[in-house]
C-alpha positions as CSV (number, residue, x, y, z in Angstrom):
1,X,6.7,-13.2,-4.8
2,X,3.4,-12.1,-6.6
3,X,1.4,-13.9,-4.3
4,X,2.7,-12.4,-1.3
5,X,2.6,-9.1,-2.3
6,X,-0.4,-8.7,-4.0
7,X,-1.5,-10.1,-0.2
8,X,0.3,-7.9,1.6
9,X,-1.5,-5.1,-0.5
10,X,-5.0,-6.3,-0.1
11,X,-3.9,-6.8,3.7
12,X,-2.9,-3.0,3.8
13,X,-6.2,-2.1,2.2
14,X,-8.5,-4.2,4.8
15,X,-6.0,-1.8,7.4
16,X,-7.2,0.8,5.7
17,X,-11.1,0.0,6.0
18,X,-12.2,-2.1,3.9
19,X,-13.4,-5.5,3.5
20,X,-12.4,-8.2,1.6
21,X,-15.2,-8.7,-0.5
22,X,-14.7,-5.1,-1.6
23,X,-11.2,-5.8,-2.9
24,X,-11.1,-6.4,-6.6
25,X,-8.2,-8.2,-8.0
26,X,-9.8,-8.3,-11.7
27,X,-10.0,-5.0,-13.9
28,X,-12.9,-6.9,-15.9
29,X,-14.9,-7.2,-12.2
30,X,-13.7,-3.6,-10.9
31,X,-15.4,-2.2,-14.0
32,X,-18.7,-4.4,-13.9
33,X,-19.5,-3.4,-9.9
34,X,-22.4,-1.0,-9.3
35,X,-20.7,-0.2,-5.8
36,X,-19.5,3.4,-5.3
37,X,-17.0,2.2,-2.2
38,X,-14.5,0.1,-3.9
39,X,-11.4,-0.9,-3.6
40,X,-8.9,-2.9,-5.7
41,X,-5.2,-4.6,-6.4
42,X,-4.6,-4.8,-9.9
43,X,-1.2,-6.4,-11.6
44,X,0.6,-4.1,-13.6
45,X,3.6,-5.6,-15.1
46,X,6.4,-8.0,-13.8
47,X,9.7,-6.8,-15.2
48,X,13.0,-9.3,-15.3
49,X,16.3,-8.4,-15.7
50,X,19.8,-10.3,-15.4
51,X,21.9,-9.4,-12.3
52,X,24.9,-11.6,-11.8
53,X,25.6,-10.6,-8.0
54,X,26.2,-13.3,-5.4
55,X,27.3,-13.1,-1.6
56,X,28.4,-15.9,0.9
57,X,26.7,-16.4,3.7
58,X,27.0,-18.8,6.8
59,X,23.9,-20.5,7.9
60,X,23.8,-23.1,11.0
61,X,27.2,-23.5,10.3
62,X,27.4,-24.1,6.3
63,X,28.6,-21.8,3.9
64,X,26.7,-21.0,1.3
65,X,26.4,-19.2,-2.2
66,X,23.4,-17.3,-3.1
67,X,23.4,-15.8,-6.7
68,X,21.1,-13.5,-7.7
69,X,19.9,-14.7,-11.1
70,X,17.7,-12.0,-11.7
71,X,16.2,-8.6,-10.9
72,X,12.3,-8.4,-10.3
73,X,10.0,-5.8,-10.6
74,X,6.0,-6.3,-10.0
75,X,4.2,-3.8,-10.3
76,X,0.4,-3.0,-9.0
77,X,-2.4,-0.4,-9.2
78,X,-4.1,0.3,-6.1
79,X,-7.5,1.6,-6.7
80,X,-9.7,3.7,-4.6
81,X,-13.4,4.7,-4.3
82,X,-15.7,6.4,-2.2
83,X,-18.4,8.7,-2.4
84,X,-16.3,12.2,-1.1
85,X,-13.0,13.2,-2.0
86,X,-12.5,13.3,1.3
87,X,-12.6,10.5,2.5
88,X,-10.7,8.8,-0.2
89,X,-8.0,11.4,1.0
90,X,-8.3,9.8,4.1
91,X,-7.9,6.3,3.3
92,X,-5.2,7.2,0.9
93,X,-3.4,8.5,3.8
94,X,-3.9,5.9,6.1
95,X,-3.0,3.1,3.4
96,X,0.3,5.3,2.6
97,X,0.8,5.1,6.5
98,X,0.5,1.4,6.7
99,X,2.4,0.5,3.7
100,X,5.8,-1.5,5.3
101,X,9.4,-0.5,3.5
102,X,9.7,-4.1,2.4
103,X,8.5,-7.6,3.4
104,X,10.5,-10.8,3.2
105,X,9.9,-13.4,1.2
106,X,11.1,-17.2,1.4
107,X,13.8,-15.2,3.2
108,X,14.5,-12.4,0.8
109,X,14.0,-9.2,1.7
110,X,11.5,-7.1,-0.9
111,X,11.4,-3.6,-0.8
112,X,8.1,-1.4,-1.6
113,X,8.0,1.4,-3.0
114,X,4.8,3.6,-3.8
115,X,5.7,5.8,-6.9
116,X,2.5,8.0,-8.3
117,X,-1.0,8.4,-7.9
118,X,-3.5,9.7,-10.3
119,X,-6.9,11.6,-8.8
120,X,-10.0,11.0,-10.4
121,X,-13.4,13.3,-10.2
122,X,-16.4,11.2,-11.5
123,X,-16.3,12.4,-14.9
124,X,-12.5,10.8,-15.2
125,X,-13.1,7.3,-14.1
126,X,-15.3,4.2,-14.9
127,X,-16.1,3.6,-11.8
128,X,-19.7,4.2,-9.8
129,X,-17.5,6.1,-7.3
130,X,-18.0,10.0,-7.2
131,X,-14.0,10.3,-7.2
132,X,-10.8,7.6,-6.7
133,X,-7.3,7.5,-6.7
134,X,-4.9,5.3,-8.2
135,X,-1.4,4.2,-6.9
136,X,1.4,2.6,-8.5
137,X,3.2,0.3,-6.1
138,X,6.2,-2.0,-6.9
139,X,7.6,-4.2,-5.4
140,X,11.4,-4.9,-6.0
141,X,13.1,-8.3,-5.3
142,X,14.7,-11.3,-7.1
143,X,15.4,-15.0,-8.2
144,X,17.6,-16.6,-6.5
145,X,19.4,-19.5,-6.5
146,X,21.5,-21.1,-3.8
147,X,24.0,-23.8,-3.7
148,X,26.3,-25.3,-0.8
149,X,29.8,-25.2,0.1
150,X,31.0,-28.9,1.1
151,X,32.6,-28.7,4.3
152,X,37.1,-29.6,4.1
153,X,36.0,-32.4,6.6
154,X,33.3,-34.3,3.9
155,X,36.5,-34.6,1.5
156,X,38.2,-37.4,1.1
157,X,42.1,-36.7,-0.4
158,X,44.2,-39.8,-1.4
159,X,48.0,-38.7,-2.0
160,X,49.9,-41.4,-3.6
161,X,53.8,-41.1,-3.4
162,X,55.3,-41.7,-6.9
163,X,58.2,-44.4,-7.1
164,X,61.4,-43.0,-8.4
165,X,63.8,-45.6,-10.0
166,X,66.2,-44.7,-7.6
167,X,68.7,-43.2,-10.1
């Protein structure tokens, strides 16, 4: 799940404008750059919690259990720089416009959810960037784990008849 979101992210960033090699996934390498146009996917936190929920569900033709194990929260910071306010604004919006709900992964569904953003002028931040923004984004899914029914027809029942003694 941290894989594919922290993709998805960068992917919504390059939708945004700009280029991979621009996207920072290290807060060490964000703060070394000398480039004033940055942009970056930083991991927050990853936050467990026990859920005991399960649902049936019929898949080409088996039944099976799927039991949530746990609740997952992974949380990012999205980090943006440019040169003008505005057009951080701008990219800002147009990230915030291309951001999906939720993706799926291995088949379960994650939902996004962008919660705050702090503004930066260049005497805030440690960046080269004349102003920046930072979003918190998290993404909330699961672990799973899923087991079978066996089908009535793959069980084999032996009924014996006990003897009485006839008395």
């Amino acid at each position: 799940m941290f894989t594919s979101c922290r993709n998805m992210l960068k992917e919504n960033l390059k939708k945004a404008g700009f280029k991979e090699k621009q996207i920072y996934t290290s807060k060490k390498r964000l703060a070394l750059c000398n480039e004033s146009r940055v942009a970056a996917v930083l991991f927050e936190e990853d936050v467990l919690a026990k859920n005991k929920s399960k649902r049936i569900y019929e898949s080409n033709g088996n039944k099976h259990k799927r039991r949530r194990k746990y609740d997952r929260d992974i949380s990012f910071s999205i980090v943006i720089g440019e040169y003008e306010i505005e057009k951080v604004e701008e990219i800002y919006n147009k990230f915030l416009e291309e951001l999906p709900e939720g993706i799926y992964v291995d088949g379960n569904y994650v939902e996004v959810i962008p919660s705050a953003s702090d503004w930066m002028d260049d005497e805030d931040t440690i960046l080269k960037s004349k102003c920046a923004v930072q979003i918190t984004v998290t993404c909330k899914g699961g672990v799973y784990k899923d087991t079978e029914f066996v089908k009535a027809t793959d069980v084999d029942i032996a009924v014996e008849k006990e003897k009485s003694d006839g008395k």
